[in-house]
C-alpha positions as CSV (number, residue, x, y, z in Angstrom):
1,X,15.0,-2.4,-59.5
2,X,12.3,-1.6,-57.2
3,X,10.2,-4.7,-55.2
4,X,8.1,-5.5,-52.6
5,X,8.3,-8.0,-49.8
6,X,4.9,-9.9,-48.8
7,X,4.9,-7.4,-45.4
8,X,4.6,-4.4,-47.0
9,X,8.4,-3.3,-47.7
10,X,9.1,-1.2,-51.0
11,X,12.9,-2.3,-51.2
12,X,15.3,-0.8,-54.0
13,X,18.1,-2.2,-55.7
14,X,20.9,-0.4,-56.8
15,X,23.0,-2.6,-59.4
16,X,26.0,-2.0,-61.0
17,X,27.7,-4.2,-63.2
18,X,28.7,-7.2,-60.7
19,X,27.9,-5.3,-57.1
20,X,24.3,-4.8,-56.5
21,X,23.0,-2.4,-53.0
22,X,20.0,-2.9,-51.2
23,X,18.2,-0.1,-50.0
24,X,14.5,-0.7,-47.8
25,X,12.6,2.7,-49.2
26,X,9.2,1.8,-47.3
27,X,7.6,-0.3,-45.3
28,X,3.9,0.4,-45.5
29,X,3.0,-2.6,-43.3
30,X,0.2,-4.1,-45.8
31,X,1.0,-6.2,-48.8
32,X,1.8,-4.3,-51.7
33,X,0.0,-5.8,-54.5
34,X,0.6,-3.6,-57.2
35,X,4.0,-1.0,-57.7
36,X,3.3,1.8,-60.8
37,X,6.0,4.1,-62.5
38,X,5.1,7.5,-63.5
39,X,5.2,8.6,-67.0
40,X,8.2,9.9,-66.5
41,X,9.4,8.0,-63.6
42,X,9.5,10.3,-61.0
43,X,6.8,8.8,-59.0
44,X,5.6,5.2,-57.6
45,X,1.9,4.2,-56.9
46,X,2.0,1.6,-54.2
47,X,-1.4,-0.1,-54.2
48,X,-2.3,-2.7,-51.1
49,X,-4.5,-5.7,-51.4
50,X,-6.9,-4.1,-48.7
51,X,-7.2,-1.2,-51.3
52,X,-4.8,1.6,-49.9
53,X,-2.5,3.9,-52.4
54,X,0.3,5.6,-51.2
55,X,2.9,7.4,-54.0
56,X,6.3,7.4,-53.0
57,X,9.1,9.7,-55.1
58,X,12.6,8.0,-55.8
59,X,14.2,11.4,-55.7
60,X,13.2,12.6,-52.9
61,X,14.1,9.2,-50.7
62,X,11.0,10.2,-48.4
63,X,8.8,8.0,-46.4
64,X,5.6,6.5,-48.8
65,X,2.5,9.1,-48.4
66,X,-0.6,7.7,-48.1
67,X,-3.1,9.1,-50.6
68,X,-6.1,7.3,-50.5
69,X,-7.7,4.5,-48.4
70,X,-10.4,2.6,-50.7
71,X,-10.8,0.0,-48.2
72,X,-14.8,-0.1,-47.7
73,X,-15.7,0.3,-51.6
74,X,-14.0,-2.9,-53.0
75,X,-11.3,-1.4,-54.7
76,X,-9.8,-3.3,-58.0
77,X,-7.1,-0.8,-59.4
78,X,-5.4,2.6,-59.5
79,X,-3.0,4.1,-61.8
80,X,-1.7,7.8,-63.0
81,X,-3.8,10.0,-65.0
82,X,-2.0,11.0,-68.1
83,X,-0.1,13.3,-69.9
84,X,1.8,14.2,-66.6
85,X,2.0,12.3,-63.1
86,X,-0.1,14.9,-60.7
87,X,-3.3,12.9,-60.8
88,X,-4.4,9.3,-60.3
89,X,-7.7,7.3,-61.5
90,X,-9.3,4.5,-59.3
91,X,-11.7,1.9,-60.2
92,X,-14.2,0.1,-57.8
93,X,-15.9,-2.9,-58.5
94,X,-19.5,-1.2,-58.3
95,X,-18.0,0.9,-61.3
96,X,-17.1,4.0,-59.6
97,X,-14.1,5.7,-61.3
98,X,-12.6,8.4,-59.1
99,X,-10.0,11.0,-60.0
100,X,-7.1,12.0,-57.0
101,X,-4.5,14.6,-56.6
102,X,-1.4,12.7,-56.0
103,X,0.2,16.1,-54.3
104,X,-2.2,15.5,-51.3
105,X,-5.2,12.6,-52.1
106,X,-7.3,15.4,-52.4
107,X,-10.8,14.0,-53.7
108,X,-11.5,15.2,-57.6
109,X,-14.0,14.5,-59.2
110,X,-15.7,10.4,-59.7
111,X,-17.8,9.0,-62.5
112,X,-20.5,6.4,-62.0
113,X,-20.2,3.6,-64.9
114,X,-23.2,2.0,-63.7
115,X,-21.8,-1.5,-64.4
116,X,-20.2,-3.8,-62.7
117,X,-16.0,-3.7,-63.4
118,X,-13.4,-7.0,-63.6
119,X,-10.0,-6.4,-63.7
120,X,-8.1,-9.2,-66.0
């Protein structure tokens, strides 16, 4: 089971029938608003109420990696691009939709809607 605390900690926990281990996996030191699974689980999109997105891998018990900072274009969402977990789709509230490489935030490719986008 995989939460966040209101100060930015991505905390695991391990549970197994009545013993349970906690495990702090992150601390990103922003609120987490929004935690995403992978397709296929092998990857986590932390997303931050100031409109930051860092992945973070269970396997590889790393630190979170920041892949993009959305912070000055009123950012409502993010989540993977499927089939497959290398790629992740934003959305601003002007109606800009942007495409990302989750291997290294590299900027893709964005798409202007030309409307204004709620998120419900």
């Amino acid at each position: 089971l995989y939460f966040s605390a209101q100060e930015g900690i991505l905390i695991f926990y391990h549970i197994k029938d009545l013993q349970y281990e906690i495990k702090i996996c992150a601390d990103i030191s922003q609120p987490i608003s929004s935690l995403i699974f992978s397709p296929d689980y092998t990857s986590l999109l932390l997303i931050t109420d100031q409109g930051t997105v860092y992945s973070y891998r269970p396997a590889r018990s790393g630190e979170a990696v920041k892949l993009l900072d959305t912070s000055s274009s009123c950012f409502l969402a993010a989540d993977f691009l499927t089939p497959g977990n290398n790629y992740c789709v934003s959305v601003t509230i002007s109606g800009e939709v942007q495409v990302w490489s989750l291997e290294d935030g590299t900027f893709l490719s964005k798409l202007n809607l030309g409307i204004e986008v709620h998120v419900t």
